[in-house]
ZADO-1210 file (C-alpha; in nm, 4 decimals, padded with zeros to 6 digits):
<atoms>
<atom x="00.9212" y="01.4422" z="-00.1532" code="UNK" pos="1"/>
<atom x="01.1561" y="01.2832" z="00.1133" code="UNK" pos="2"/>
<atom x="01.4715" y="01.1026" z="-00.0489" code="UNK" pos="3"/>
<atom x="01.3699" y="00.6897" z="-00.0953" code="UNK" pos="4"/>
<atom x="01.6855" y="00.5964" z="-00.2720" code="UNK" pos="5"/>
<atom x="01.8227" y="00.4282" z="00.0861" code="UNK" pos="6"/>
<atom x="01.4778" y="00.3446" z="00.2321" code="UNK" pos="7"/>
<atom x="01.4594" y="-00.0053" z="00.3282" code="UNK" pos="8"/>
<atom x="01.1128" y="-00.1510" z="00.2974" code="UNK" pos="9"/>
<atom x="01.1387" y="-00.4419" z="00.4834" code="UNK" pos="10"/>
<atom x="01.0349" y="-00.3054" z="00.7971" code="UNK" pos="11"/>
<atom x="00.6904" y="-00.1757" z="00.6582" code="UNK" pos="12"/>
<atom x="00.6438" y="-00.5197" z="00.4575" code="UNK" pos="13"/>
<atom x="00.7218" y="-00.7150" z="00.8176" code="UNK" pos="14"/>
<atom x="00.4588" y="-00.5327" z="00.9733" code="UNK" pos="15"/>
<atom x="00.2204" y="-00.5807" z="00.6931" code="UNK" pos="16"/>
<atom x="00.3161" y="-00.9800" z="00.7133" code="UNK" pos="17"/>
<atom x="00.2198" y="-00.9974" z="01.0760" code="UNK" pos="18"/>
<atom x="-00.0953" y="-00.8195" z="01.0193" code="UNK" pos="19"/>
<atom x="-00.1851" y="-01.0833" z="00.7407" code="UNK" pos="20"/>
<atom x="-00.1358" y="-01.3319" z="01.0498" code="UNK" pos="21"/>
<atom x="-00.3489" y="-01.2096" z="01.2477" code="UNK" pos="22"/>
<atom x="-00.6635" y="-01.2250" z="01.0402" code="UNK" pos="23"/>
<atom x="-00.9009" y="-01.4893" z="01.1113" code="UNK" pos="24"/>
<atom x="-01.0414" y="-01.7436" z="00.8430" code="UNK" pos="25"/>
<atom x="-01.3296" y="-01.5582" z="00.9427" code="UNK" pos="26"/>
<atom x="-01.2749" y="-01.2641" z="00.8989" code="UNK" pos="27"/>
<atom x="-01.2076" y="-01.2669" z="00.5053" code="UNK" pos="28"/>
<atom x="-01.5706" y="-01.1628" z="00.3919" code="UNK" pos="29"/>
<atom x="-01.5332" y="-00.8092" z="00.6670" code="UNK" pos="30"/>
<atom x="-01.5528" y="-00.4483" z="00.5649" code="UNK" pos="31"/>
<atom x="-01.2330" y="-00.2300" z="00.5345" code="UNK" pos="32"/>
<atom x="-01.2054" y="00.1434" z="00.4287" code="UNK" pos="33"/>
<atom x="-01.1803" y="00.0500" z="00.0971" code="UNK" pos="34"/>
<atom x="-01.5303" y="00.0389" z="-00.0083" code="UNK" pos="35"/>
<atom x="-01.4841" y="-00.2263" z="-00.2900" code="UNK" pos="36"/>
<atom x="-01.2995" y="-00.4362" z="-00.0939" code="UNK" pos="37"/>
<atom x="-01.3688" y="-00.6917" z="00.1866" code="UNK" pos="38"/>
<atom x="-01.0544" y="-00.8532" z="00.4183" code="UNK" pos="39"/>
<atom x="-01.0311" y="-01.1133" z="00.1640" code="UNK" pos="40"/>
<atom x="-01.0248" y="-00.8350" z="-00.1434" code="UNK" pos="41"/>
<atom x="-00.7764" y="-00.6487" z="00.0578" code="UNK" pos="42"/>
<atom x="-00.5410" y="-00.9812" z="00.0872" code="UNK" pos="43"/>
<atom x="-00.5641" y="-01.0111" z="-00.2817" code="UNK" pos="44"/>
<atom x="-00.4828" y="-00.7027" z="-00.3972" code="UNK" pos="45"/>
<atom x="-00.2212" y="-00.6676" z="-00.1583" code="UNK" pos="46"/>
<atom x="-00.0575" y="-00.9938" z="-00.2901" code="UNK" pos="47"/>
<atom x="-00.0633" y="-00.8846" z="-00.6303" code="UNK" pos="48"/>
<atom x="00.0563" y="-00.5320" z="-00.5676" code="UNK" pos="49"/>
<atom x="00.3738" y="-00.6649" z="-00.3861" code="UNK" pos="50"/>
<atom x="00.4435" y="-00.9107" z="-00.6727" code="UNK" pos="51"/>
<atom x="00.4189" y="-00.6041" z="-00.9076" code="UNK" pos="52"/>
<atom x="00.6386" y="-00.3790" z="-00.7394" code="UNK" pos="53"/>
<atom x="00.8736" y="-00.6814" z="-00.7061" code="UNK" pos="54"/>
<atom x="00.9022" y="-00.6816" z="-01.0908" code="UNK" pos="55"/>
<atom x="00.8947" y="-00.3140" z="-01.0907" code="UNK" pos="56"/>
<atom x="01.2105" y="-00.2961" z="-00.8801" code="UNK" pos="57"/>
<atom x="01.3493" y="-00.5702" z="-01.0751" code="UNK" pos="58"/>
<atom x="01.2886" y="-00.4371" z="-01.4099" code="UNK" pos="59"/>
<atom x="01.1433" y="-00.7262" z="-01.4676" code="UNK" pos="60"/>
<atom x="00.8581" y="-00.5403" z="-01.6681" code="UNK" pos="61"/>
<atom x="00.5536" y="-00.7773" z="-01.8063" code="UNK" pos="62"/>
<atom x="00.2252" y="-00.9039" z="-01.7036" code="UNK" pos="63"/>
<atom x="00.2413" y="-00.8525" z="-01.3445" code="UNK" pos="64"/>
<atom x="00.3608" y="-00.4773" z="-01.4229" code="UNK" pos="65"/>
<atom x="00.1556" y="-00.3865" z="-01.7026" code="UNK" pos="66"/>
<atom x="-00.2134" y="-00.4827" z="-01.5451" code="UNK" pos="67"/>
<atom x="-00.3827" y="-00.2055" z="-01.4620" code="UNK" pos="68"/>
<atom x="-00.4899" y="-00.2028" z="-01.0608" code="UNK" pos="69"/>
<atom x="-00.8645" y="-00.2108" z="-01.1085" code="UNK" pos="70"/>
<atom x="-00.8352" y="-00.4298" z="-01.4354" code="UNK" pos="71"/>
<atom x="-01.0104" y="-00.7125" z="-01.2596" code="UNK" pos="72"/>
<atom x="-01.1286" y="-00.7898" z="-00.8975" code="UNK" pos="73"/>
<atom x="-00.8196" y="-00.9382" z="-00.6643" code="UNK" pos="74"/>
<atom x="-00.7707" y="-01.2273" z="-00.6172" code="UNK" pos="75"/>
<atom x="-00.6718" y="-01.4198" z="-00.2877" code="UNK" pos="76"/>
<atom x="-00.4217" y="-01.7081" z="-00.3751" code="UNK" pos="77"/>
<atom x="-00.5579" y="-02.0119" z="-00.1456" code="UNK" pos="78"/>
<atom x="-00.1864" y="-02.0578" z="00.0207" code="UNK" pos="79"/>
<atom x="-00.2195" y="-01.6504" z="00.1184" code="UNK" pos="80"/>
<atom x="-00.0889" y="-01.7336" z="00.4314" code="UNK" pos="81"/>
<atom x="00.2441" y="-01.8364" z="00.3326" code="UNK" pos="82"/>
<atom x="00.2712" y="-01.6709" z="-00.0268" code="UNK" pos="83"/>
<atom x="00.2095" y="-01.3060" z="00.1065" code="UNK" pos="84"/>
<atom x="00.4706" y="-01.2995" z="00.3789" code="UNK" pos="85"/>
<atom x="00.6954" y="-01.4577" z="00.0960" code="UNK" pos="86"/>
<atom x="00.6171" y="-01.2255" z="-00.1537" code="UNK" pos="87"/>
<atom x="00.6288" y="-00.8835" z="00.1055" code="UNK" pos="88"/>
<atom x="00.9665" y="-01.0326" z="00.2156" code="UNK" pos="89"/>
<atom x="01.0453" y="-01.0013" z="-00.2083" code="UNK" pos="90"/>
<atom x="00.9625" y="-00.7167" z="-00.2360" code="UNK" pos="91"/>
<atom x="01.1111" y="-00.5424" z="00.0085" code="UNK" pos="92"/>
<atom x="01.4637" y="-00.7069" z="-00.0746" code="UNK" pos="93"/>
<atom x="01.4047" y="-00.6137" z="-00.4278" code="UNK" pos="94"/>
<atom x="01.4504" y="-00.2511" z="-00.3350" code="UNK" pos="95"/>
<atom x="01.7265" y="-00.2863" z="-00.1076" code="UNK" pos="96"/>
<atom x="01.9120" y="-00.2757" z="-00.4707" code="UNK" pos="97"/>
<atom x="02.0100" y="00.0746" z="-00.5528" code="UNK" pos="98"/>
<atom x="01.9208" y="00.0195" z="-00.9542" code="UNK" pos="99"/>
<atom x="01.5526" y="-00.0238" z="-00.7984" code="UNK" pos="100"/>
<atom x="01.5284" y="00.3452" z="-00.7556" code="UNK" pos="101"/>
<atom x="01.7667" y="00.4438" z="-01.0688" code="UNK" pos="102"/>
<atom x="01.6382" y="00.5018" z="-01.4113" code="UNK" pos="103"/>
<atom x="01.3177" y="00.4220" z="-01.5142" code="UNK" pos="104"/>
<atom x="01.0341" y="00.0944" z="-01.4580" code="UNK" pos="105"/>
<atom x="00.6458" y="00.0283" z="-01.5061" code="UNK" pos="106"/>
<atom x="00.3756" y="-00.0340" z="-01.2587" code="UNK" pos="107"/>
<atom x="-00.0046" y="-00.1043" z="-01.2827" code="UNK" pos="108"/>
<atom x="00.0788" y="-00.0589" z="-01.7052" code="UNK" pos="109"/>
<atom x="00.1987" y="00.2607" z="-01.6461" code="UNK" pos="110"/>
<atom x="00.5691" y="00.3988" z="-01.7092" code="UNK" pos="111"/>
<atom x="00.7488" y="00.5578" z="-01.4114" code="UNK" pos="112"/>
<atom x="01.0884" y="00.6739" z="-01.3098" code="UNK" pos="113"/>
<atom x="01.2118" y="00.3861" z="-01.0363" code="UNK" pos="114"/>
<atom x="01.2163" y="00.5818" z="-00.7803" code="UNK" pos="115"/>
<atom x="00.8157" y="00.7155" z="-00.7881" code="UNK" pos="116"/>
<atom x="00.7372" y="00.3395" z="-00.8513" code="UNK" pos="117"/>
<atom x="00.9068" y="00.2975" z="-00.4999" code="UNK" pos="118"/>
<atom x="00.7144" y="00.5555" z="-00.2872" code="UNK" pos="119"/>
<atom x="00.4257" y="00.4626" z="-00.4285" code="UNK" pos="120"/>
<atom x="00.4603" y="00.0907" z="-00.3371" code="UNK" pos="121"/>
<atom x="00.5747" y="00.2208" z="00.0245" code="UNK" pos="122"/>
<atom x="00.2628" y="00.4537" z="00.0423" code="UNK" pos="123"/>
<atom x="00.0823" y="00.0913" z="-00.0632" code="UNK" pos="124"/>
<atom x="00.2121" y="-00.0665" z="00.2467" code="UNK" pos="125"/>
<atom x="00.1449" y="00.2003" z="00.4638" code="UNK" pos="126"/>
<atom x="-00.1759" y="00.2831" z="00.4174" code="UNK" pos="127"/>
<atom x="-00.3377" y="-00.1076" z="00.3114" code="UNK" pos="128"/>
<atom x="-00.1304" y="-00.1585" z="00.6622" code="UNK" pos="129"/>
<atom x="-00.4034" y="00.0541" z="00.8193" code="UNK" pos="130"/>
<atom x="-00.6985" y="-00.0257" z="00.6279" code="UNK" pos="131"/>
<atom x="-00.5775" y="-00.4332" z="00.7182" code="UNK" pos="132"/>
<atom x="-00.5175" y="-00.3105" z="01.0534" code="UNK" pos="133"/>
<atom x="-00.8827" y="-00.1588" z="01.0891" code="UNK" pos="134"/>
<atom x="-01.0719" y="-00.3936" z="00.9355" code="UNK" pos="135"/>
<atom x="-00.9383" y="-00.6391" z="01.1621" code="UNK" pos="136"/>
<atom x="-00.9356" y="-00.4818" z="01.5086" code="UNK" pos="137"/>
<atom x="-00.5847" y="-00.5132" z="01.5135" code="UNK" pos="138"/>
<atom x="-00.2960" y="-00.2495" z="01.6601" code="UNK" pos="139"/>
<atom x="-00.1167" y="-00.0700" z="01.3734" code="UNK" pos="140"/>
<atom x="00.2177" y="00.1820" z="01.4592" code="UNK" pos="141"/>
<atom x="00.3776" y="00.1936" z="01.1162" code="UNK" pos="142"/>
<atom x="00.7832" y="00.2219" z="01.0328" code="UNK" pos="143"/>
<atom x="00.8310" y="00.5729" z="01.1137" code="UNK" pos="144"/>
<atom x="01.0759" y="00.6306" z="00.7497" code="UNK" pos="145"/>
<atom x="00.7712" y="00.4610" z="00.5614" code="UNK" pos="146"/>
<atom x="00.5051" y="00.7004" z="00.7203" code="UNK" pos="147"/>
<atom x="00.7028" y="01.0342" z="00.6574" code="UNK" pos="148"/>
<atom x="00.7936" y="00.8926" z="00.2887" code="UNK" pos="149"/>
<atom x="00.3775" y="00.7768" z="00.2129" code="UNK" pos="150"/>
<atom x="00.2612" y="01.1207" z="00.3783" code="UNK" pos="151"/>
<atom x="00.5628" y="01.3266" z="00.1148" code="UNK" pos="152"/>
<atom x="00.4191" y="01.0987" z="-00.1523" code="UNK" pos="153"/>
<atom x="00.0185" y="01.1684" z="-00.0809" code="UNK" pos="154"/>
<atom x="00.0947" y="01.5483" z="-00.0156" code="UNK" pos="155"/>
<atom x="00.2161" y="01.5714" z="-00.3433" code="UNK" pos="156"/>
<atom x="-00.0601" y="01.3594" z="-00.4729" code="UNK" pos="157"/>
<atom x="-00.3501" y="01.5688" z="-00.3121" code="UNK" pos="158"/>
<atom x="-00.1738" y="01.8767" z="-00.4912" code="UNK" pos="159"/>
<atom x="-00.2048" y="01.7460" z="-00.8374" code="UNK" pos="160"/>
<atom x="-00.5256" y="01.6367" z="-00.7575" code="UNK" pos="161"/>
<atom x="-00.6301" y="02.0569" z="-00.6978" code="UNK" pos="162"/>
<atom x="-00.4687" y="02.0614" z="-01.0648" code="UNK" pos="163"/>
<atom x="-00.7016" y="01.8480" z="-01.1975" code="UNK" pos="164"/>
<atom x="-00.4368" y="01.5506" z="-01.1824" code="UNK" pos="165"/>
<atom x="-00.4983" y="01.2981" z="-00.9087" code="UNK" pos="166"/>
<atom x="-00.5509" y="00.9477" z="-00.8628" code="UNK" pos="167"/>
<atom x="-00.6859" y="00.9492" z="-00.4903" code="UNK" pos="168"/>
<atom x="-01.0259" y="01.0540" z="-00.3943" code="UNK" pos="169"/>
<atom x="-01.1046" y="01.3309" z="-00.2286" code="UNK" pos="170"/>
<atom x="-00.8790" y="01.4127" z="00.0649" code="UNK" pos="171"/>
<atom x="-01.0341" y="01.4161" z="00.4111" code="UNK" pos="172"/>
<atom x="-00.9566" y="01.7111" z="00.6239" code="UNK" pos="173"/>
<atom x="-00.7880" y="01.6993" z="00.9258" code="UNK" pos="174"/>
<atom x="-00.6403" y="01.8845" z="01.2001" code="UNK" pos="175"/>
<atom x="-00.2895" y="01.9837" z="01.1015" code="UNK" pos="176"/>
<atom x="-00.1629" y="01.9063" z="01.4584" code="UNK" pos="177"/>
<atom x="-00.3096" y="01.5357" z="01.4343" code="UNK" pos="178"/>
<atom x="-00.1200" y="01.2221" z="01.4430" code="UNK" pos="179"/>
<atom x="00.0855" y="01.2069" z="01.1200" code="UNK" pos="180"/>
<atom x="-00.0595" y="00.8672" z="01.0109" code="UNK" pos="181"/>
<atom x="-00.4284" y="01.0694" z="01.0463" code="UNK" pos="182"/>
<atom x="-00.3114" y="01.3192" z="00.7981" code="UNK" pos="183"/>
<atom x="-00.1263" y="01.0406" z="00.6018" code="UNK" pos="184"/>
<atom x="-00.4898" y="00.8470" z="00.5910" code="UNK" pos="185"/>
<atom x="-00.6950" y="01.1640" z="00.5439" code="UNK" pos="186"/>
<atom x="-00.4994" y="01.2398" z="00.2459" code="UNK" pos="187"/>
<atom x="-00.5342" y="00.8979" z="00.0737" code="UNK" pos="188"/>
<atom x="-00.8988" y="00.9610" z="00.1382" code="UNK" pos="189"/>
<atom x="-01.0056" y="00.7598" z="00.4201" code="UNK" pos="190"/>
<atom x="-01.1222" y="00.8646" z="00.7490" code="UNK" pos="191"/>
<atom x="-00.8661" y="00.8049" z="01.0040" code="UNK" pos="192"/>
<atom x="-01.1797" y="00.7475" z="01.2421" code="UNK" pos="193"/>
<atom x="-01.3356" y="00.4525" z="01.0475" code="UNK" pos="194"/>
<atom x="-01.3971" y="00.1323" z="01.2522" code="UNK" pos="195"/>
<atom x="-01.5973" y="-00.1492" z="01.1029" code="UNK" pos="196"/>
<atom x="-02.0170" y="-00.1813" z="01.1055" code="UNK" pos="197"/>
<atom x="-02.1428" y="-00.2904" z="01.3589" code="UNK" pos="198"/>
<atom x="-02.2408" y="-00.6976" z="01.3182" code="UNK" pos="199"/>
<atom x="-02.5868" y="-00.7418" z="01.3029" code="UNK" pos="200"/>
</atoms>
Protein backbone atom coordinates (compact mmCIF):
# COMPACT_ATOMS: atom_id res chain seq x y z
CA UNK A 1 0.00 0.00 0.00
CA UNK A 2 1.11 3.62 -0.91
CA UNK A 3 2.74 5.54 2.17
CA UNK A 4 -0.39 7.79 4.03
CA UNK A 5 1.71 9.02 6.87
CA UNK A 6 1.97 12.72 4.92
CA UNK A 7 -1.35 12.46 3.02
CA UNK A 8 -3.42 15.39 3.64
CA UNK A 9 -7.12 14.66 3.51
CA UNK A 10 -8.49 17.83 3.24
CA UNK A 11 -8.57 17.99 -0.33
CA UNK A 12 -10.74 14.73 -0.71
CA UNK A 13 -13.05 15.94 2.34
CA UNK A 14 -13.43 19.57 0.33
CA UNK A 15 -14.61 17.84 -2.55
CA UNK A 16 -16.89 15.63 -0.65
CA UNK A 17 -18.29 19.04 1.16
CA UNK A 18 -19.15 20.59 -2.15
CA UNK A 19 -20.81 17.55 -3.35
CA UNK A 20 -23.04 17.59 -0.10
CA UNK A 21 -23.96 21.20 -1.54
CA UNK A 22 -25.05 20.35 -4.38
CA UNK A 23 -27.78 17.92 -3.45
CA UNK A 24 -31.21 19.08 -3.63
CA UNK A 25 -33.81 18.86 -0.66
CA UNK A 26 -35.19 16.70 -3.15
CA UNK A 27 -33.12 14.62 -3.87
CA UNK A 28 -32.61 12.92 -0.29
CA UNK A 29 -35.08 9.89 -0.83
CA UNK A 30 -32.79 8.95 -4.58
CA UNK A 31 -30.98 5.74 -5.31
CA UNK A 32 -27.11 5.51 -5.05
CA UNK A 33 -24.84 2.41 -5.66
CA UNK A 34 -25.18 1.48 -2.35
CA UNK A 35 -28.17 -0.61 -2.42
CA UNK A 36 -29.28 0.05 1.26
CA UNK A 37 -28.87 3.43 1.02
CA UNK A 38 -30.83 6.39 -0.50
CA UNK A 39 -29.06 10.21 -0.87
CA UNK A 40 -30.33 10.87 2.49
CA UNK A 41 -28.78 7.31 3.95
CA UNK A 42 -25.66 8.18 2.16
CA UNK A 43 -25.52 11.81 4.01
CA UNK A 44 -25.92 10.01 7.23
CA UNK A 45 -23.55 7.58 7.14
CA UNK A 46 -21.15 9.78 5.71
CA UNK A 47 -21.59 12.20 8.71
CA UNK A 48 -21.08 9.63 11.14
CA UNK A 49 -18.13 7.98 9.45
CA UNK A 50 -16.19 11.36 9.39
CA UNK A 51 -17.00 11.96 13.10
CA UNK A 52 -15.54 8.43 13.72
CA UNK A 53 -12.45 8.71 11.97
CA UNK A 54 -12.15 12.15 13.66
CA UNK A 55 -11.95 10.29 17.04
CA UNK A 56 -9.99 7.62 15.44
CA UNK A 57 -7.23 10.05 14.49
CA UNK A 58 -7.60 11.66 17.74
CA UNK A 59 -7.41 8.69 19.85
CA UNK A 60 -10.22 9.78 21.16
CA UNK A 61 -11.60 6.08 21.24
CA UNK A 62 -15.46 5.65 22.55
CA UNK A 63 -18.89 5.56 21.25
CA UNK A 64 -18.43 7.12 18.00
CA UNK A 65 -15.38 4.58 17.42
CA UNK A 66 -16.63 1.53 18.82
CA UNK A 67 -20.22 1.31 16.81
CA UNK A 68 -20.10 -1.04 14.42
CA UNK A 69 -20.93 0.52 10.66
CA UNK A 70 -24.11 -1.41 10.01
CA UNK A 71 -25.11 -1.40 13.82
CA UNK A 72 -28.11 0.72 13.01
CA UNK A 73 -29.48 2.60 9.90
CA UNK A 74 -27.69 6.31 9.44
CA UNK A 75 -28.87 8.86 10.42
CA UNK A 76 -29.07 12.41 8.71
CA UNK A 77 -28.57 15.19 11.42
CA UNK A 78 -31.36 17.92 10.36
CA UNK A 79 -28.49 20.84 10.22
CA UNK A 80 -26.51 18.27 7.55
CA UNK A 81 -25.85 21.10 5.61
CA UNK A 82 -23.65 22.88 7.87
CA UNK A 83 -22.55 19.96 10.31
CA UNK A 84 -21.04 17.74 7.43
CA UNK A 85 -18.79 20.32 5.84
CA UNK A 86 -17.82 21.04 9.59
CA UNK A 87 -17.22 17.72 10.51
CA UNK A 88 -15.21 16.66 6.87
CA UNK A 89 -13.20 19.87 7.55
CA UNK A 90 -12.42 17.82 11.27
CA UNK A 91 -11.55 15.25 10.05
CA UNK A 92 -9.32 15.96 7.65
CA UNK A 93 -7.29 18.35 10.10
CA UNK A 94 -7.31 15.58 12.55
CA UNK A 95 -4.92 13.67 10.34
CA UNK A 96 -2.79 16.39 9.35
CA UNK A 97 -1.22 15.30 12.95
CA UNK A 98 1.52 12.82 12.45
CA UNK A 99 0.43 10.72 15.86
CA UNK A 100 -2.87 10.12 13.63
CA UNK A 101 -1.03 7.58 11.62
CA UNK A 102 1.46 6.36 14.57
CA UNK A 103 0.67 3.57 16.88
CA UNK A 104 -2.45 2.12 17.16
CA UNK A 105 -6.62 3.44 17.25
CA UNK A 106 -10.23 1.85 16.81
CA UNK A 107 -12.80 2.32 14.17
CA UNK A 108 -16.36 0.93 13.56
CA UNK A 109 -15.46 -1.19 17.22
CA UNK A 110 -12.70 -2.62 15.70
CA UNK A 111 -8.85 -2.21 16.74
CA UNK A 112 -6.44 -0.97 14.04
CA UNK A 113 -2.96 0.30 13.67
CA UNK A 114 -3.48 4.36 12.92
CA UNK A 115 -2.34 4.30 9.90
CA UNK A 116 -4.95 1.43 8.23
CA UNK A 117 -7.68 3.44 10.14
CA UNK A 118 -6.46 6.35 7.81
CA UNK A 119 -6.62 4.70 4.33
CA UNK A 120 -9.56 3.29 5.09
CA UNK A 121 -11.31 6.59 6.00
CA UNK A 122 -9.60 8.07 2.68
CA UNK A 123 -10.92 5.03 0.62
CA UNK A 124 -14.43 6.24 2.54
CA UNK A 125 -14.18 9.59 0.95
CA UNK A 126 -13.25 8.48 -2.25
CA UNK A 127 -15.48 6.15 -3.14
CA UNK A 128 -18.99 7.65 -1.04
CA UNK A 129 -17.50 10.80 -3.22
CA UNK A 130 -18.59 8.82 -6.27
CA UNK A 131 -21.52 7.02 -5.15
CA UNK A 132 -22.74 10.98 -3.83
CA UNK A 133 -21.53 12.11 -7.05
CA UNK A 134 -23.74 9.51 -9.07
CA UNK A 135 -26.62 9.51 -7.31
CA UNK A 136 -26.84 13.07 -7.81
CA UNK A 137 -25.91 13.75 -11.43
CA UNK A 138 -23.15 15.63 -10.31
CA UNK A 139 -19.28 15.85 -11.85
CA UNK A 140 -16.82 13.91 -9.64
CA UNK A 141 -12.63 14.11 -10.47
CA UNK A 142 -11.27 12.99 -7.12
CA UNK A 143 -7.74 14.25 -5.34
CA UNK A 144 -5.40 12.37 -7.39
CA UNK A 145 -3.08 11.22 -3.80
CA UNK A 146 -6.58 10.04 -2.36
CA UNK A 147 -7.46 7.90 -5.52
CA UNK A 148 -3.98 6.11 -5.83
CA UNK A 149 -4.04 5.64 -1.81
CA UNK A 150 -8.16 4.13 -1.88
CA UNK A 151 -7.22 1.98 -5.11
CA UNK A 152 -3.60 0.55 -2.85
CA UNK A 153 -6.08 0.13 -0.01
CA UNK A 154 -9.03 -1.87 -2.09
CA UNK A 155 -6.30 -3.90 -4.05
CA UNK A 156 -5.20 -5.20 -0.99
CA UNK A 157 -8.68 -5.64 0.22
CA UNK A 158 -9.93 -7.66 -2.90
CA UNK A 159 -6.79 -9.97 -2.17
CA UNK A 160 -7.80 -10.97 1.26
CA UNK A 161 -11.07 -11.27 0.10
CA UNK A 162 -9.63 -14.46 -2.51
CA UNK A 163 -8.29 -15.64 1.09
CA UNK A 164 -11.43 -15.88 2.45
CA UNK A 165 -10.85 -12.44 4.37
CA UNK A 166 -12.73 -9.50 2.92
CA UNK A 167 -15.09 -6.99 3.87
CA UNK A 168 -16.17 -5.70 0.28
CA UNK A 169 -18.42 -7.54 -1.98
CA UNK A 170 -17.53 -9.04 -4.81
CA UNK A 171 -15.17 -7.05 -7.01
CA UNK A 172 -16.41 -6.01 -10.44
CA UNK A 173 -14.11 -6.66 -13.29
CA UNK A 174 -12.74 -4.23 -15.33
CA UNK A 175 -10.45 -3.45 -18.04
CA UNK A 176 -6.99 -3.03 -16.59
CA UNK A 177 -6.32 -0.04 -18.94
CA UNK A 178 -9.59 1.81 -17.58
CA UNK A 179 -9.73 4.99 -15.76
CA UNK A 180 -8.13 4.38 -12.33
CA UNK A 181 -11.23 5.58 -10.37
CA UNK A 182 -13.19 2.59 -12.62
CA UNK A 183 -10.86 0.06 -11.22
CA UNK A 184 -10.87 1.91 -7.81
CA UNK A 185 -14.97 1.54 -7.95
CA UNK A 186 -14.95 -1.93 -9.51
CA UNK A 187 -12.93 -3.11 -6.71
CA UNK A 188 -15.12 -1.71 -3.88
CA UNK A 189 -17.81 -3.53 -5.77
CA UNK A 190 -19.78 -1.12 -7.63
CA UNK A 191 -20.14 -0.71 -11.23
CA UNK A 192 -18.30 2.23 -12.41
CA UNK A 193 -21.21 2.41 -15.12
CA UNK A 194 -24.16 2.79 -12.65
CA UNK A 195 -26.41 5.86 -13.21
CA UNK A 196 -29.65 6.18 -11.32
CA UNK A 197 -33.33 4.46 -12.43
CA UNK A 198 -34.95 5.97 -14.50
CA UNK A 199 -38.02 8.23 -12.70
CA UNK A 200 -41.15 6.85 -13.40
Amino acid sequence: MTDTTTLDLGPQAGIVARLVAGVPDAGLGGRTPCPAYAVGDLLGHLAGLAVAFRDAARKDLGSTTDTAPGAAAPSLPASWRTELPRVLDELAEAWRDPAAWAGMTRAGGVDLPGDIAGAVAVDELVIHGWDLARATGQEYAPDQAALRTSHAFLLAAAQDESRGGGIFGAVVPVPDDAPLLDRAVGLSGRDPGWTPPASL
